[in-house]
N, C-alpha and C positions, 0 to 999 in steps of 0.2 A: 514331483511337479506340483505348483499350487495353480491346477485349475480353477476357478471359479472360487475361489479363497480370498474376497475383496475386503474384509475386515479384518484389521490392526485386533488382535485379543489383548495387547497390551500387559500380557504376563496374568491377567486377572478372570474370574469367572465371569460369567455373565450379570447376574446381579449385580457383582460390583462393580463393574464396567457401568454397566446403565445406572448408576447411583452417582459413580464418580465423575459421567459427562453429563448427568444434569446436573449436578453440583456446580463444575465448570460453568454451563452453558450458562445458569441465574447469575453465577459470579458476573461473568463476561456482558451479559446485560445490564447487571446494576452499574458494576464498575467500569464499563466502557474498552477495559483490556486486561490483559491476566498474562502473568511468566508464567511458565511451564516449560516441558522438555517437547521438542519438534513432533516428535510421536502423536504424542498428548495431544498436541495443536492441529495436529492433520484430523487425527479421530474427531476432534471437537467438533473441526469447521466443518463437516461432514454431519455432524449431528446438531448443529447448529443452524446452518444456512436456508435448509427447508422447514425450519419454526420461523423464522425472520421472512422467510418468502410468505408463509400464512398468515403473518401479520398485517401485510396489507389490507386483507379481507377482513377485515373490523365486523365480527358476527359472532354469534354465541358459540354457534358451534366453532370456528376455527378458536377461540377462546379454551374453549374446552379441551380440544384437541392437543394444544400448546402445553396448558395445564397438566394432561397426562401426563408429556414428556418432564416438564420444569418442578412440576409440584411446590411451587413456591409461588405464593398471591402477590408478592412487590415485584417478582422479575416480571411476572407477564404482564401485572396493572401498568411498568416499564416500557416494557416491548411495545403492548398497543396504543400508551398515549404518546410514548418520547421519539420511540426509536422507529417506529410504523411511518412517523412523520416525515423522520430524516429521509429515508431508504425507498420513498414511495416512487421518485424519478430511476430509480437506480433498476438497471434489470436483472443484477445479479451481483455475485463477487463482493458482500457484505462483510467479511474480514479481510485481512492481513496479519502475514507472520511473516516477522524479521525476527531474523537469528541476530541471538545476542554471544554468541559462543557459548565455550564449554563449561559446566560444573565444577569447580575446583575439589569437590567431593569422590566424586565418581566415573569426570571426564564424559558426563552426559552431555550431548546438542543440548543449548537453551536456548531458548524464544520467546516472544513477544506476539501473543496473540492477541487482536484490535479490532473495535470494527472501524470502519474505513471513512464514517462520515463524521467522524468523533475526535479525529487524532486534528484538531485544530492549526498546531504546528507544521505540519504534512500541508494541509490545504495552502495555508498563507505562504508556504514555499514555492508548491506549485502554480499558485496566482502570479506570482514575481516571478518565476522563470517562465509561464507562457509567454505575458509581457513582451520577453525580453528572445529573440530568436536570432543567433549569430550561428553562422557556418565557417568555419575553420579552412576551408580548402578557397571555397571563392575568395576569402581574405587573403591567404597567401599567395591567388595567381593577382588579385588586385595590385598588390603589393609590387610583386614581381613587373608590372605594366607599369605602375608608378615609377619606377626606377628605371625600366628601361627610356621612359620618356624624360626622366630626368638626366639621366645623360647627357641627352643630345642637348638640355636646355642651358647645361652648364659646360660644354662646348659650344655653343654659340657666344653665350655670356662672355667666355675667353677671349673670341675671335671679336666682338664688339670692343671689346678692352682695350685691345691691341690696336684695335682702326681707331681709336678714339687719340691712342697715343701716335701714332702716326699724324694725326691730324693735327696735332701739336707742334 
């Protein structure tokens, strides 16, 4: 049984676990989103989401703090002036991971890990689909009521036709 067992080891020791997800994490800062395998991506956003929650708080010390984890001067100089900006309305949930399928190598899950106020593409989609809000079932009974009234409007139409020719 894995009691209390909440971390992915990811097949690696611990050094390099913590080496390899702040590698990730500065990536994912600089570059906005990163391919990897699902795994990967879950461990990340996990070791990711609470630096990006620290961000907010623009201070030396949470600076510092972030630093420990990242150990790279352009991801965090990143984090607090670009990405602190983005995310400052946001209460949480600062990536995304979309499966992109398997590895043709070794039949690994691949993904798409993002953060979420960055994927520009995403946003301008979802601008044009709020927009836009149809319901499928109300149309079909709509529908259905149109027709049924249409019917009768085109048996009357008949029955005028015919008294028309009569009066002839």
């Amino acid at each position: 049984m894995r009691h209390g067992k909440k971390i992915n080891h990811l097949g690696r020791t611990a050094a390099h676990r913590k080496a390899m997800l702040s590698n990730m994490a500065a990536s994912l800062i600089l570059h906005k989103r990163l391919s990897t395998t699902v795994a990967k991506a879950k461990a990340l956003r996990k070791y990711v989401e609470p630096l990006l929650t620290k961000s907010k708080n623009d201070t030396t010390h949470s600076r510092r703090t972030v630093f420990a984890y990242l150990q790279e001067k352009e991801a965090v100089k990143e984090l607090f002036d670009e990405v602190s900006a983005k995310i400052a309305n946001r209460p949480g949930g600062y990536t995304r991971i979309l499966k992109t399928g398997l590895r043709l190598g070794d039949n690994a899950e691949m993904c798409v890990i993002e953060l979420v106020d960055y994927n520009e593409d995403m946003l301008a989609s979802t601008g044009a689909a709020g927009a836009k809000k149809t319901r499928r079932r109300a149309g079909g009974a709509k529908k259905k009521a149109d027709g049924a009234a249409e019917a009768p409007k085109a048996a009357e139409t008949d029955a005028t036709a015919e008294e028309s020719k009569d009066a002839e």
